[in-house]
N, C-alpha and C positions, 0 to 999 in steps of 0.2 A: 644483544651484545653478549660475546663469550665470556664467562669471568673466567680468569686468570687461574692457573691450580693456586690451590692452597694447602700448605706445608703444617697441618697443627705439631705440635709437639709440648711432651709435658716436662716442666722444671722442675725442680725441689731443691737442686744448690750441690748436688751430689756429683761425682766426680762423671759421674754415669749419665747423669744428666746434662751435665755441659757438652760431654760427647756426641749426644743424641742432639742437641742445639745447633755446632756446627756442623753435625751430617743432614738436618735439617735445613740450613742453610745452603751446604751445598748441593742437597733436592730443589731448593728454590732457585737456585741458580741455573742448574743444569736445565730444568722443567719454564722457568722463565714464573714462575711462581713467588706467591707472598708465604712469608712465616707468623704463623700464630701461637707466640709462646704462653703456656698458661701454668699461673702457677694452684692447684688446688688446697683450700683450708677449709677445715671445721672447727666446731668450738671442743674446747679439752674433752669437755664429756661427751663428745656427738651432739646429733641436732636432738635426739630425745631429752640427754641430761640438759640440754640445755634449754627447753622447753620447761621441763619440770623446775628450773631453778635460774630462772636466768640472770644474769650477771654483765648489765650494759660495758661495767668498765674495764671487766675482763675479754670480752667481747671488743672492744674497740683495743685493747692491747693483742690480741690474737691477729686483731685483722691488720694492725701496723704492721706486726710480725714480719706477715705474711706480703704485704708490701714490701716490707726490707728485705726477706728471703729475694724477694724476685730481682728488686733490682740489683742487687747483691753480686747475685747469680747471672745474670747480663753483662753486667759491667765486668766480672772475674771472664767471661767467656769469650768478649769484645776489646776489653779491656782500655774502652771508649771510643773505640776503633767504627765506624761505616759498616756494617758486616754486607754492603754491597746490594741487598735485596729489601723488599717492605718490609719491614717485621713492626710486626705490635703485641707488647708483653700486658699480660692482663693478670689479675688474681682473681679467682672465683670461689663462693664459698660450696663448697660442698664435696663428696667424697671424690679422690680422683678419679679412678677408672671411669664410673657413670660421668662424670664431668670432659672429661676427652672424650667419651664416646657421642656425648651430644654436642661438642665441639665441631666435630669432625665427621659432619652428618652434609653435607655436599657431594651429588657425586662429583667425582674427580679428587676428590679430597687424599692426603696420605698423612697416615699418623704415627709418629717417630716418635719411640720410647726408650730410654736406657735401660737398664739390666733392672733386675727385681731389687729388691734393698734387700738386708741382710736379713738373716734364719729368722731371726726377734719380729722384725717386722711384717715378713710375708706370715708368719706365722698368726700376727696379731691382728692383720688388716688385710691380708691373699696378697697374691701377687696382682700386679695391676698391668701388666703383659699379659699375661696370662688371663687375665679376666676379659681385658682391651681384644685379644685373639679371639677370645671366645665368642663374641659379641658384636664385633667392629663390624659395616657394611664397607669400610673402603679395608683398601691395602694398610696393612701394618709393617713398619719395618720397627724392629728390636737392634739397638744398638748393642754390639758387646763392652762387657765391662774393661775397660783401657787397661794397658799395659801398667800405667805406672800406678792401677788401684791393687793390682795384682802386685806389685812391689811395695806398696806401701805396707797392705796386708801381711808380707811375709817378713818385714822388719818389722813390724808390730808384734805380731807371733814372736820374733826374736827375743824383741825388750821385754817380753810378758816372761818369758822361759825363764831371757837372766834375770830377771826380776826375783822370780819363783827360785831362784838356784839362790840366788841372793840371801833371800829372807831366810831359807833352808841351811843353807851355812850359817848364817847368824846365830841360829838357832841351836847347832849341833857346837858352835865353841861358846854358847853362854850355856848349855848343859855341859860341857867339859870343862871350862872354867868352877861352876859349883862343885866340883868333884874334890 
């Protein structure tokens, strides 16, 4: 019996991820395919720190988290809606990249990811596209990051300036006021 394609794709709750969810979705669609949404966790300090020091009830707060993360992030994406295909949302522990890569280990498999997270992160943890690229035996698609993150960003940037212009004023008439 053929199995069906299957659509993995990775969540985290990001703007960028929900994007990558319904262009997964729309692969399951078009392809006649199921979606495999996962969301990946570890413990705060890694699986090492958390070995040397383990911590049940931190541990079992991590891992609700990370349940809420998902469904969070389904229900914001669906909005309780049918999204029309199989889909099954999972949490997994362990680091993402190598986690969708053994996900998405059938062939016929396609693994849909959103954009990298920000400077902080790729910096702290690599990019997980990028790793998933390097790595992956099926097809990868890279969702780009949406329009309206790229709007969000640039009014963010706004509020930061007048913020800064703010406080900088503040500043320059309680120095001219002591005068």
């Amino acid at each position: 019996m053929e199995q069906r394609p299957r659509i993995v794709v990775g969540v985290s709750g990001s703007l960028g991820s929900l994007a990558a969810v319904h262009r997964a979705v729309a692969e399951a669609r078009r392809l006649g395919g199921e979606v495999l949404a996962l969301h990946a966790w570890e413990p705060p300090s890694g699986e090492f720190g958390h070995r040397r020091s383990p911590c049940p009830p931190l541990m079992s707060a991590v891992r609700e988290l990370a349940v809420t993360t998902l469904a969070e992030a389904m229900a914001e994406a669906f909005g309780g809606a049918d999204p029309g295909v199989p889909l099954t949302a999972r949490t997994v522990r362990g680091r993402t990249a190598p986690t969708l890569l053994a996900a998405a280990d059938r062939p016929g498999d396609l693994l849909v990811l959103g954009p990298s997270g920000s400077w902080l992160h790729r910096g702290m943890r690599g990019s997980v596209p990028r790793a998933c690229l390097r790595r992956a035996t099926c097809p990868v698609l890279v969702v780009p990051r949406p329009e309206l993150a790229h709007t969000l960003d640039e009014l963010s940037g706004r509020l930061f300036a007048a913020r800064a212009l703010d406080a900088e004023l503040r500043g320059l008439v309680a120095v001219s006021g002591d005068a």
